[in-house]
ZAMARGU-4260 file (C-alpha; in steps of 0.2 Angstrom, whole numbers, plus 5000, padded with zeros to 4 digits):
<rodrens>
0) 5393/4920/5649 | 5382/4935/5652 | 5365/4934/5645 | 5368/4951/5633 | 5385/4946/5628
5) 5377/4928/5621 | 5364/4938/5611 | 5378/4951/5602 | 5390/4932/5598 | 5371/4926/5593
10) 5368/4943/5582 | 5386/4941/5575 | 5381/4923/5571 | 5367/4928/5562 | 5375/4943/5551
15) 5390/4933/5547 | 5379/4919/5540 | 5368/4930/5531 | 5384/4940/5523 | 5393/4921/5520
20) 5376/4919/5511 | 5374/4932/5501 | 5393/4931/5495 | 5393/4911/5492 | 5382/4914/5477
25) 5395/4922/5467 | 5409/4910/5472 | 5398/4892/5466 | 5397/4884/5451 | 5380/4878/5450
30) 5363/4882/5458 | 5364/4862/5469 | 5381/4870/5476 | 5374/4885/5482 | 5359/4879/5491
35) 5372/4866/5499 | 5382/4878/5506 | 5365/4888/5510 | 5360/4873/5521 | 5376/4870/5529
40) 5374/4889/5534 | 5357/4888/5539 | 5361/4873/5552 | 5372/4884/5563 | 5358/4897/5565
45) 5344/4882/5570 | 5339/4864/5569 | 5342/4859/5548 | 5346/4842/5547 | 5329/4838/5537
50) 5330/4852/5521 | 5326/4854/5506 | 5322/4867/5489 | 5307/4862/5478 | 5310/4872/5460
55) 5292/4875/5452 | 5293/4877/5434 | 5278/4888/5427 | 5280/4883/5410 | 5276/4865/5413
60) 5265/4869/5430 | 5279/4854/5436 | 5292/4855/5453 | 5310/4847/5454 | 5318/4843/5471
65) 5334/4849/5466 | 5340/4847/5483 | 5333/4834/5496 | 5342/4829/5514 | 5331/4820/5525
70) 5337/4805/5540 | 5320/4797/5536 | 5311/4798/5519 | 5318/4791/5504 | 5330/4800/5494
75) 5322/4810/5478 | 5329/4811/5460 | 5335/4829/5459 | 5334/4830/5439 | 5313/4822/5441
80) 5302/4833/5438 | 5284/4831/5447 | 5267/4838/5439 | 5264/4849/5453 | 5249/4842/5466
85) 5233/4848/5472 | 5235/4860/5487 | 5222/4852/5495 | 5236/4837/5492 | 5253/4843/5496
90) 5260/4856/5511 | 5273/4863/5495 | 5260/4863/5483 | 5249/4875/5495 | 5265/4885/5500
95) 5267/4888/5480 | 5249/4889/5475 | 5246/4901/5490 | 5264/4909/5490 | 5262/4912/5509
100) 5274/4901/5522 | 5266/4886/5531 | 5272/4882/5549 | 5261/4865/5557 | 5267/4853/5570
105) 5263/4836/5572 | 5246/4838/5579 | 5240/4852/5569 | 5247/4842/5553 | 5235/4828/5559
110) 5220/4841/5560 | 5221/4846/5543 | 5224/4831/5535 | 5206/4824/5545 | 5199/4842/5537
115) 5202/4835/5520 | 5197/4820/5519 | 5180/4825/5528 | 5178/4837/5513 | 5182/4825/5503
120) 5188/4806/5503 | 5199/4805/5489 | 5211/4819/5492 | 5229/4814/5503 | 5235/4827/5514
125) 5256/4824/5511 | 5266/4809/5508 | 5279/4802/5518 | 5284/4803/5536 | 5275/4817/5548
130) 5286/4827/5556 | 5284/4835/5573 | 5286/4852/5567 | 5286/4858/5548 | 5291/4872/5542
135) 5290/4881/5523 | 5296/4898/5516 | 5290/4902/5499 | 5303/4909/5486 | 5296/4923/5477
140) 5303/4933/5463 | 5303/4953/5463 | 5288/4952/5450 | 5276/4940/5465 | 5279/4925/5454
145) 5281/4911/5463 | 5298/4902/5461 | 5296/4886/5472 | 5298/4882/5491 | 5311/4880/5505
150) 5306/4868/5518 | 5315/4861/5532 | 5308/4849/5546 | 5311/4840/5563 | 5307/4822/5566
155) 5311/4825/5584 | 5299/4831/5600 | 5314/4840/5608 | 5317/4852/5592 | 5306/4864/5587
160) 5308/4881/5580 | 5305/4895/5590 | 5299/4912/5584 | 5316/4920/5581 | 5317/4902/5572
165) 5306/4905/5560 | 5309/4925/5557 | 5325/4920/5554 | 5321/4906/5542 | 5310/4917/5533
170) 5323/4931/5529 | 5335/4917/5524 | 5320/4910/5512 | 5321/4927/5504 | 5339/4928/5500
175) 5339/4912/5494 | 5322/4915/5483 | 5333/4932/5475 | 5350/4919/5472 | 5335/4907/5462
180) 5328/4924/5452 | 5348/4925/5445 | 5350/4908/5442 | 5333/4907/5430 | 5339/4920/5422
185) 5356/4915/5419 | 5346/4896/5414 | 5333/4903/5405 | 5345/4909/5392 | 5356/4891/5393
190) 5336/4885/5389 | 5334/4893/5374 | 5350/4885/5367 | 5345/4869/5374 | 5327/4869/5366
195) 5333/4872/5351 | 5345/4859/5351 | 5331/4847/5357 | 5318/4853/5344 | 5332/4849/5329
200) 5334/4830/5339 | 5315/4826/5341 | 5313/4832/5322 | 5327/4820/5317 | 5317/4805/5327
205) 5302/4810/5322 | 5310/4810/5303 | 5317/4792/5309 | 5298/4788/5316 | 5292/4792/5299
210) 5305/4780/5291 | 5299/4766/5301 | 5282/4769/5298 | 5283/4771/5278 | 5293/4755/5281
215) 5281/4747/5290 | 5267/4751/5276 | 5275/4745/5264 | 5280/4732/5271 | 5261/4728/5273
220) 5254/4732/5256 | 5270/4722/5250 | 5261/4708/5258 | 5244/4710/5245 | 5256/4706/5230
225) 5261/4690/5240 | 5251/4675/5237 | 5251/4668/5256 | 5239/4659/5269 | 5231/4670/5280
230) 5238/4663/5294 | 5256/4669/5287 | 5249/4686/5282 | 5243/4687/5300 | 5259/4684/5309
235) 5268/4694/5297 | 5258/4708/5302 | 5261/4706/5320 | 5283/4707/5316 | 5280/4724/5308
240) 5269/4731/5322 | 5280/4724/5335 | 5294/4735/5326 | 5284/4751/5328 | 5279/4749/5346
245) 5280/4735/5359 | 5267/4720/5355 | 5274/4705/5364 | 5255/4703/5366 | 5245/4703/5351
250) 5229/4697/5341 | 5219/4700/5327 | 5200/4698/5328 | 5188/4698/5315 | 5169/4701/5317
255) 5155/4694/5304 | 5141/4706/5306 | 5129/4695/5298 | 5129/4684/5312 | 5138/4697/5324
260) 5150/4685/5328 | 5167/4686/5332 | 5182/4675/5328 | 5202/4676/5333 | 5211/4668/5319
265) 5229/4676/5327 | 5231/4676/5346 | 5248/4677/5356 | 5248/4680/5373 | 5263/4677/5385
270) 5251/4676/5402 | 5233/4672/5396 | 5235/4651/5397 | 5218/4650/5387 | 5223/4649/5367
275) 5208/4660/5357 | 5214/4654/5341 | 5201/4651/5328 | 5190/4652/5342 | 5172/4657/5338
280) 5162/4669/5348 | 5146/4683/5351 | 5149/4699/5349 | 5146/4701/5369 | 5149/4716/5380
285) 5170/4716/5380 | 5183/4729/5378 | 5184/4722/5358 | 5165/4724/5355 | 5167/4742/5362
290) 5182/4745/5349 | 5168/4740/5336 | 5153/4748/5342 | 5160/4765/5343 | 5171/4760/5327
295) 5184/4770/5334 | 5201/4768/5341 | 5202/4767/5362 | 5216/4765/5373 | 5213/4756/5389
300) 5219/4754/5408 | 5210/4747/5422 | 5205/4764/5431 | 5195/4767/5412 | 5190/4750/5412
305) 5182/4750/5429 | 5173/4769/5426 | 5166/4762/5407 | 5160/4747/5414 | 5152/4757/5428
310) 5145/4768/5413 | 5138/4751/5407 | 5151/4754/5391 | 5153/4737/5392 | 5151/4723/5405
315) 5165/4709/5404 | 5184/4708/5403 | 5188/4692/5394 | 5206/4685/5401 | 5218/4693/5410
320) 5217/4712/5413 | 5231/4721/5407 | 5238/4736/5414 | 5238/4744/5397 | 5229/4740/5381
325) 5224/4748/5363 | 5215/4742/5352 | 5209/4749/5333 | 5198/4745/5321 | 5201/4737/5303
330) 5189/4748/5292 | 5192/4749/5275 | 5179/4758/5262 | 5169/4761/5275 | 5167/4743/5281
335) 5175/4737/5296 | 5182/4719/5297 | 5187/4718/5314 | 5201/4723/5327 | 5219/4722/5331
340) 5225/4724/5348 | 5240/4725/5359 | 5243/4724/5378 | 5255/4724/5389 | 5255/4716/5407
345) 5271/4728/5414 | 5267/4742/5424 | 5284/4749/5416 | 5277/4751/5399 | 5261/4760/5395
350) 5253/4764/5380 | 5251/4782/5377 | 5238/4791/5363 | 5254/4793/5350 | 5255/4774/5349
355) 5236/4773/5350 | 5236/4784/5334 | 5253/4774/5324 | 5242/4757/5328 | 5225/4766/5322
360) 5234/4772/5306 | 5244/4755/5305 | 5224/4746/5307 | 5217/4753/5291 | 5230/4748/5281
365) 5231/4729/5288 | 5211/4730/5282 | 5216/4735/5265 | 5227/4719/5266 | 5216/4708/5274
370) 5203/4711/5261 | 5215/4710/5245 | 5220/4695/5254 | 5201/4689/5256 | 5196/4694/5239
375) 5209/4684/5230 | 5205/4668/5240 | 5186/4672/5234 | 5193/4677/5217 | 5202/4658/5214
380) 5185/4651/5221 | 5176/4659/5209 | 5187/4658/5195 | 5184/4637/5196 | 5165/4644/5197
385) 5167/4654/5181 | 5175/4640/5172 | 5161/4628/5175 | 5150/4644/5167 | 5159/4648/5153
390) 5152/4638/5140 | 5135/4644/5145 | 5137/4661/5147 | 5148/4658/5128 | 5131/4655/5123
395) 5121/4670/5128 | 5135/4681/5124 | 5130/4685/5105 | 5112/4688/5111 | 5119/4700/5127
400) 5132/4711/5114 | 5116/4715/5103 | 5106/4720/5117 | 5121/4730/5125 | 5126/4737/5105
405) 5106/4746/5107 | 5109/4751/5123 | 5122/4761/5121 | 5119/4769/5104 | 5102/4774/5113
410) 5115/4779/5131 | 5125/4790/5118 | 5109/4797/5110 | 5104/4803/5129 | 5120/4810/5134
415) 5122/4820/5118 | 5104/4827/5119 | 5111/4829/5140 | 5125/4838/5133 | 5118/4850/5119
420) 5102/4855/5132 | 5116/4860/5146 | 5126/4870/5131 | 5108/4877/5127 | 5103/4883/5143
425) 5121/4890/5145 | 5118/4900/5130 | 5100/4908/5136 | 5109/4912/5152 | 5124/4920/5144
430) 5114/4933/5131 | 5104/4935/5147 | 5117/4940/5158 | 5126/4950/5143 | 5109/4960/5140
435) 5112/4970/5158 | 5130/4978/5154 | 5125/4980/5135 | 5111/4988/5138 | 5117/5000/5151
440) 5130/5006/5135 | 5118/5009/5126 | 5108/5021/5136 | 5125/5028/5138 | 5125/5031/5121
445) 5111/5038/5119 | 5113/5053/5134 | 5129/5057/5127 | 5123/5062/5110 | 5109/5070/5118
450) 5120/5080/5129 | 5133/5084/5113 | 5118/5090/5102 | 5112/5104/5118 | 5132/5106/5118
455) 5134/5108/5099 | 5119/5121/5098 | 5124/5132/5114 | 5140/5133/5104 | 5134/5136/5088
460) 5123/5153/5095 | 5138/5158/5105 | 5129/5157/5121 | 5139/5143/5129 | 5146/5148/5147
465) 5159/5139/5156 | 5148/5130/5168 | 5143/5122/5153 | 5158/5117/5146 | 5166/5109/5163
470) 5148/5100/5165 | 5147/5094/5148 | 5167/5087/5149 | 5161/5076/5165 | 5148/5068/5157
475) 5158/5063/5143 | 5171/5059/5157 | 5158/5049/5168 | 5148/5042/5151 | 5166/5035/5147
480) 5171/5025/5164 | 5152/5019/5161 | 5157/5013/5144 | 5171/5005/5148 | 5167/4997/5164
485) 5151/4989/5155 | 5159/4981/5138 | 5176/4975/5147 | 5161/4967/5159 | 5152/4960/5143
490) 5169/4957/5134 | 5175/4946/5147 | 5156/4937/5148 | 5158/4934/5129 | 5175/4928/5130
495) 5172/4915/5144 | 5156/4908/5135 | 5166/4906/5119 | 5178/4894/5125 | 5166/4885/5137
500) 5155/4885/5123 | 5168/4878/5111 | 5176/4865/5123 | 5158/4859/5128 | 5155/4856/5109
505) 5170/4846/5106 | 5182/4832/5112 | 5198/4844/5110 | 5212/4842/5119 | 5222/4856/5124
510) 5235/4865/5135 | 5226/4874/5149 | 5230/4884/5167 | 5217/4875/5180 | 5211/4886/5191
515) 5210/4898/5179 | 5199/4887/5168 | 5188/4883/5184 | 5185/4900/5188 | 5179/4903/5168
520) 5166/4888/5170 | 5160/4895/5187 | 5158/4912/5179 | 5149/4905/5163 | 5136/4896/5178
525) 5132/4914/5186 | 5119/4917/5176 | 5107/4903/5186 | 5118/4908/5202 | 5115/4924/5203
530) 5099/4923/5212 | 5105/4911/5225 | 5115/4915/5241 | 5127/4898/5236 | 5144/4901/5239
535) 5160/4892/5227 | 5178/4891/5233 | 5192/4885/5221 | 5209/4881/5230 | 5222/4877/5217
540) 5239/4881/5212 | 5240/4897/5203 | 5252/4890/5191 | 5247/4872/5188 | 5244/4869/5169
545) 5237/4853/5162 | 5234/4844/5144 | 5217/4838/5145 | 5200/4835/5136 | 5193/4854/5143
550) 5176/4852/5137 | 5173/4835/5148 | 5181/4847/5162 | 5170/4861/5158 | 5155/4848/5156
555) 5160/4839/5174 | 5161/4855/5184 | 5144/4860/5176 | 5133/4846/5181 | 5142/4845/5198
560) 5138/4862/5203 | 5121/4861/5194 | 5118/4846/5203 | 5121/4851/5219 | 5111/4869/5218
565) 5097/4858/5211 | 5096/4843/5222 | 5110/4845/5237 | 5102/4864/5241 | 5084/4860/5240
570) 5075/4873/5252 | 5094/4877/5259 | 5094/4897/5257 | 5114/4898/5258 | 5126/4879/5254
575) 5144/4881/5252 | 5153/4870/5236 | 5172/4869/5240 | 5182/4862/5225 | 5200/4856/5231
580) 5215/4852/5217 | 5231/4845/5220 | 5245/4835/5209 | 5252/4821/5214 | 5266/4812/5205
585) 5257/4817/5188 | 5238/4812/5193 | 5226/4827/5198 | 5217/4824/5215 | 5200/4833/5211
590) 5191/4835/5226 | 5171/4843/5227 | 5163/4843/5241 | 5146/4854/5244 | 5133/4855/5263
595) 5120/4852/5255 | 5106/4837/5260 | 5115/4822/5257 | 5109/4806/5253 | 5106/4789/5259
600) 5115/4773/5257 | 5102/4766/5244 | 5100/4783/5235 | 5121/4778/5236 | 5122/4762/5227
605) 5113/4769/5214 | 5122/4786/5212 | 5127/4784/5194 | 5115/4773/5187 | 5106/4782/5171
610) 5090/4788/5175 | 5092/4787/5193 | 5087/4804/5199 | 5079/4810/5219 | 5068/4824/5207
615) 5058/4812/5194 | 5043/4820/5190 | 5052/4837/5195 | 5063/4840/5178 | 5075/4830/5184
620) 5082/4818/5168 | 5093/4807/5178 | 5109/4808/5165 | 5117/4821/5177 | 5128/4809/5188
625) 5129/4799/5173 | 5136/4808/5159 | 5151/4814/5174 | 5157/4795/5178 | 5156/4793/5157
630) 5165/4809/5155 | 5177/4807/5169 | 5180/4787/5164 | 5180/4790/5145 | 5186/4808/5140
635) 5198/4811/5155 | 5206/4792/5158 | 5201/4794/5178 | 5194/4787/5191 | 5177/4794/5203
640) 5170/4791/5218 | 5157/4798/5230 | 5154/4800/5248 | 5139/4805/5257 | 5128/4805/5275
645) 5110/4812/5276 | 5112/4830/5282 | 5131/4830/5278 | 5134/4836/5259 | 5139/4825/5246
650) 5158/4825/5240 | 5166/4818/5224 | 5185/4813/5223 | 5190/4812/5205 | 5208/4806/5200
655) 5214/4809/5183 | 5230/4812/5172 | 5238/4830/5171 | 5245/4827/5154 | 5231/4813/5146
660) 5241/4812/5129 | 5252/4802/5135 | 5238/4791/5145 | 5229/4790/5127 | 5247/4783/5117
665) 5248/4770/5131
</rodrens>
């Protein structure tokens, strides 16, 4: 056959495969179905036994071989999906990164690869088998964006692709690239149906997540009301984690820091030979002693390992290393009592931050029961103690009750004297801050009548002009708005003190809407406010109403804003006080929390101790704190507690009944 007449059958080849493309999109099913007939049509134009479409998915910055035919590398799951390489890394990755083809034979494959790894050791130029001559078309979509890679390859020295090889290769690249472009759209709308669909199932199993966990904690504080040796308690423990996640290996260690000493009361391990059982040890440099230094939770492999211990984190791995491991402290108000750990020695199951997080969560209550368990152990020991003092503490009692009888009737005396000055300087600052609108009325007053007597006279000699008139109706207009801005201002003054003033005064208990009330109290505190920058914000439930003693409320909030403005804000020009209220199950959760200075541990303990006050010698009386736990123990049947650092504020949680009526017929 003539040379010319073997280009036309060559140029008839190449138009017929090209139409046979374009018309076999319509005609398939499915995108894997396309792009194998695509390859069957591409082999009779040049050498395609090696081929295969990389998808990239932007969203997830990920690529999925959804077609792969090659004589020599392992076969690659079509439906996996890759997190997208490095295209220093990977010849698709730079085709998709770069969006520009890539054609390299053998030798000029094994120059770039020695170019990476000069710049830079760690980096691996492609994976498998070289081939003698690779060649890669990016697919791009009619906006530029970049839609994935065809590749196809020869393994043999005879078969390399010619120019007219990789023109050709390239238009076929784009015909295929617009064939993907319609099938993302077409998918992207099946997506949308199915991401729906998977949001409503991961909600059902994190609903069903959620069961187990509840399950699991209750399961756990169950075991405080149970009476059992620790040894049982500690086992238990480890069946109702090994429910949540898997915990084949697991041990509980507990640390003494009086003698920073550790000990391993429960210890199972299916490969470590060595039993650490009861076994007592320092503190030392481990993966456990980091958990407890940093008193936070950490999840472990042995590429973290290796980089912490080169950090000098820590120096030693007791036992066998394990491919994963998490381990979380046991801290329970505020103390920590040790560590409980899980580790698995299969490279199939890893630990991610999720179940770093449940065994965290789990952690903190196990402490709770570890110490209930603790403290009634110690409560029997020191019940036989007790019985062996009763008859001698029988006879200092009579001397102790007269003592304590003085001491509170002279407590009461303080706290009464505490209550009525706070009511007195609340009424100084209310006829102060009342003075301001009244007077401003009264100067009102006083122009209008001046203004009605030049009015009364220019109409009494006849000589009053319209100007006049139109000027003397907007003053009395503009007197008015004045008038009325200024007593609703004084009325509403008047009407908060009242009631404050009233509930302070007295032990009522009565019906009232919370926030509401709040804002009343603040609003009665503006007076010795107003001259500060000091912000409040009250977050409650417009509608929440409660039966409770409302002077103590009104008392409480008082002293704790006081307190803060006088101690927490100390040479601070602007804090911040944010008061939180919710209900729950009939108990309001009071939350107050201000920036101010803080305090120290010591200053801590003795918080609400009479007379304890950081200002003595300054005013400061040392009832304040005081007469809140009294007020909020006594008046309001609740329960307080404070919280505080050097430098980072001082909160307050107080829990007490929304209907107290009932609490006081109990």
């Amino acid at each position: 056959m003539s040379e010319p007449s073997k280009r036309t059958d060559r140029l008839e080849l190449i138009l017929q495969v090209f139409a046979d493309l374009d018309d076999c999109y319509t005609n398939e099913a499915s995108l894997e179905a396309y792009i194998n007939l695509a390859h069957q049509l591409l082999s009779k134009l040049m050498y395609a036994k090696n081929f295969y479409l990389a998808l990239y998915h932007r969203d997830s910055n990920s690529i999925q071989f959804v077609y792969n035919v090659d004589d020599i590398d392992q076969e690659i799951d079509p439906k996996r999906k890759f997190p997208l390489s490095s295209s220093k890394q990977s010849r698709t990755s730079w085709i998709i990164v770069n969006k520009k083809k890539l054609i390299l034979t053998a030798a000029e494959d094994k120059a770039k690869e020695q170019q990476i790894k000069q710049s830079n050791v760690n980096d691996k130029w492609g994976r498998g088998e070289r081939a003698q001559h690779w060649m890669g078309m990016p697919l791009l979509s009619h906006k530029g964006h970049s839609l994935g890679a065809l590749v196809i390859q020869s393994y043999i020295e005879s078969k390399l692709y010619s120019k007219q090889d990789q023109k050709l290769f390239a238009l076929f690249s784009t015909l295929v690239a617009n064939a993907i472009g319609k099938h993302k759209k077409l998918k992207s709308l099946e997506s949308n149906i199915f991401e729906r669909t998977l949001t409503l199932e991961n909600k059902l199993s994190e609903k069903r997540h959620d069961e187990k966990l509840q399950q699991a904690l209750f399961e756990i504080s169950t075991l405080t009301n149970q009476e059992i040796p620790l040894k049982t308690l500690y086992q238990n423990i480890h069946e109702i984690v090994d429910k949540l996640l898997y915990a084949r290996n697991f041990y509980i260690l507990i640390f003494d820091e009086d003698t920073n000493e550790i000990t391993f009361p429960y210890f199972v391990d299916e490969k470590d030979g060595n039993d650490m059982t009861d076994v007592v040890l320092p503190l030392g440099e481990g993966m456990s002693s980091y958990v407890i230094q940093t008193r936070k939770p950490q999840l472990l492999t042995p590429a973290i390992t290796k980089t912490l211990v080169k950090e000098g984190a820590f120096k030693e791995v007791l036992g066998s290393e394990s491919i994963s491991w998490i381990g979380a402290p046991m801290i329970s108000s505020n103390a920590l009592h040790g560590v409980i750990v899980v580790q698995s020695y299969d490279k199939k199951i890893l630990f991610s931050e999720q179940d770093l997080t449940l065994l965290n969560y789990v952690a903190n209550h196990v402490a709770t029961a570890i110490e209930v368990t603790i403290n009634t152990q110690q409560r029997r020991a020191s019940q036989i103690n007790l019985a062996k003092n009763h008859r001698l503490l029988e006879q200092q009692n009579d001397e102790l009750k007269q003592t304590l009888a003085v001491l509170k009737k002279t407590q009461q005396e303080l706290i009464q004297k505490e209550k009525m000055a706070s009511l007195g300087g609340l009424v100084a600052g209310i006829a102060h801050e009342i003075n301001t609108p009244l007077g401003i009325c009264v100067t009102g007053v006083s122009h209008l009548i001046e203004e009605a007597k030049i009015f009364r006279q220019g109409a009494e000699k006849d000589s009053l002009t319209e100007a006049q008139l139109w000027n003397f109706l907007n003053d009395v207009d503009e007197i008015g708005k004045i008038l009325t801005t200024n007593t609703k201002r004084a009325a509403d003054l008047i009407q908060s003190f009242k009631q404050i003033a009233v509930d302070q005064s007295s032990n009522e208990i009565r019906q009232i809407r919370l926030k509401h009330y709040l804002e009343e109290v603040v609003l009665s505190l503006r007076p010795m406010l107003k001259r500060t920058k000091h912000l409040i914000s009250i977050h409650c439930d417009e509608a929440l109403e409660m039966n409770t003693n409302a002077g103590a409320l009104s008392q409480i909030i008082s002293n704790l804003v006081l307190n803060s403005v006088k101690h927490g804000f100390d040479n601070i020009e602007q804090g911040a006080i944010d008061i939180r209220i919710v209900e729950k199950k009939g108990i309001i959760v009071f939350q107050y929390k201000d920036n101010g200075k803080g305090l120290n541990e010591k200053d801590m303990q003795r918080l609400f101790d009479p007379f304890f006050t950081t200002k003595r010698g300054e005013g400061g009386s040392g009832l304040g704190t005081h007469l809140i736990f009294n007020l909020v123990t006594s008046s309001l049947q609740g329960k307080l507690t404070a919280k505080s650092q050097i430098g980072k504020g001082l909160s307050y949680t107080i829990n007490f009944p929304k209907d107290i009526s009932k609490k006081l017929k109990n």
